[in-house]
C-alpha positions in Angstrom: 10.7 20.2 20.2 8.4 20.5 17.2 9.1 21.4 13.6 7.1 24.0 13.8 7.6 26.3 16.8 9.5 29.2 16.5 12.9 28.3 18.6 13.2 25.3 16.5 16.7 25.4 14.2 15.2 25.2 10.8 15.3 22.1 9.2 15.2 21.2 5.6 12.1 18.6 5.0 13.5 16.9 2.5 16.7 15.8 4.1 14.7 15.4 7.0 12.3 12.8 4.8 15.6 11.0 2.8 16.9 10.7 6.6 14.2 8.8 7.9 13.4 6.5 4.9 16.7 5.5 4.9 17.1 4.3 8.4 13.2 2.9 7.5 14.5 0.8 4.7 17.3 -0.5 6.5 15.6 -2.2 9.0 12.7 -3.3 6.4 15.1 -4.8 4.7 16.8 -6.5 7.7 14.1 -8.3 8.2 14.0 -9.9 4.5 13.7 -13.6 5.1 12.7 -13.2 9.0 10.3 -16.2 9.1 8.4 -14.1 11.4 8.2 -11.2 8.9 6.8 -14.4 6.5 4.3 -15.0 8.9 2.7 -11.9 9.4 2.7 -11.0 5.2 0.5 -14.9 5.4 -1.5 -14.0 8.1 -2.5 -10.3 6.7 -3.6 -11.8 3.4 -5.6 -14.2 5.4 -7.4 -11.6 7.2 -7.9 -9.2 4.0 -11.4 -7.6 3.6 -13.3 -9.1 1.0 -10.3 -11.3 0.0 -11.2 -13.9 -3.1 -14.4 -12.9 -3.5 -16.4 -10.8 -6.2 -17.2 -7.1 -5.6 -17.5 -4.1 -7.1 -15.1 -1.1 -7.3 -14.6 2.2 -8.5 -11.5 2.9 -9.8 -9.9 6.3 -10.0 -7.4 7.6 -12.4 -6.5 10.6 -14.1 -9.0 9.8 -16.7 -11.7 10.0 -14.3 -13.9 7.4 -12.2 -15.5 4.1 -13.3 -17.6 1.3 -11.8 -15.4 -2.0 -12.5 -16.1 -5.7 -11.6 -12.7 -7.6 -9.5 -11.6 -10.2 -6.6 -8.8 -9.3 -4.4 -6.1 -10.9 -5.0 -3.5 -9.5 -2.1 -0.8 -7.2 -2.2 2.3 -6.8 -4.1 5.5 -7.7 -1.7 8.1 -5.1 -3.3 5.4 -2.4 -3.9 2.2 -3.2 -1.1 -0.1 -2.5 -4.0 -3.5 -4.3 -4.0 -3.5 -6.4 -6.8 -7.1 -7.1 -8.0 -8.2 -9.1 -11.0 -10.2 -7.7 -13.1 -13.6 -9.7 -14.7 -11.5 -9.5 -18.3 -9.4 -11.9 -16.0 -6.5 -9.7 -16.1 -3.9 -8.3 -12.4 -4.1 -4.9 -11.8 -2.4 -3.5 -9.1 -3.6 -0.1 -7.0 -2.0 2.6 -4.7 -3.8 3.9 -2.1 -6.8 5.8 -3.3 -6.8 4.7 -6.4 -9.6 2.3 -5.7 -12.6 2.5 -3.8 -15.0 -0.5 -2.9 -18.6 0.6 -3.7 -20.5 -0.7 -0.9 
């Protein structure tokens, strides 16, 4: 049954969401220390697009867009944020679309 059709009990969303990311953490977090789970975090990085080398990006904030110069890193493990250092030689770390490669 959807979500969405008209016989379908009404639901509240938001319990709905806390419900699911709940039983979603629980097993994420089951699998903390899995050597498997090690494996797969290794091999991902290994496999990362442009991984290590020297690109160019635009960055997105509130502020606005700008053209800056960075090397993936990899991702954060507790947040799966891209962490890129910048050419100032400082970590920065992204969420989704708040960086763009400029190909």
């Amino acid at each position: 049954m959807s979500l969405s059709s008209p016989d379908a009990r009404r639901y509240d969303l938001k319990d709905e969401l806390v419900g699911f990311l709940s039983v979603f953490y629980e097993i994420y977090d089951s699998l903390d220390g899995d050597p498997e789970r090690e494996a797969l975090y290794e091999e991902y990085h290994s496999l990362m697009y442009r991984r290590g080398e020297w690109h160019r990006f635009e960055e997105v904030s509130s502020e606005g867009v700008r053209d800056i110069s960075g090397c993936i890193e990899g991702i954060e493990k507790e947040t799966s944020r891209l962490k890129l250092r910048t050419s100032s030689g400082a970590i920065k770390t992204y969420a989704f679309q708040e960086i763009k490669y400029i190909l």
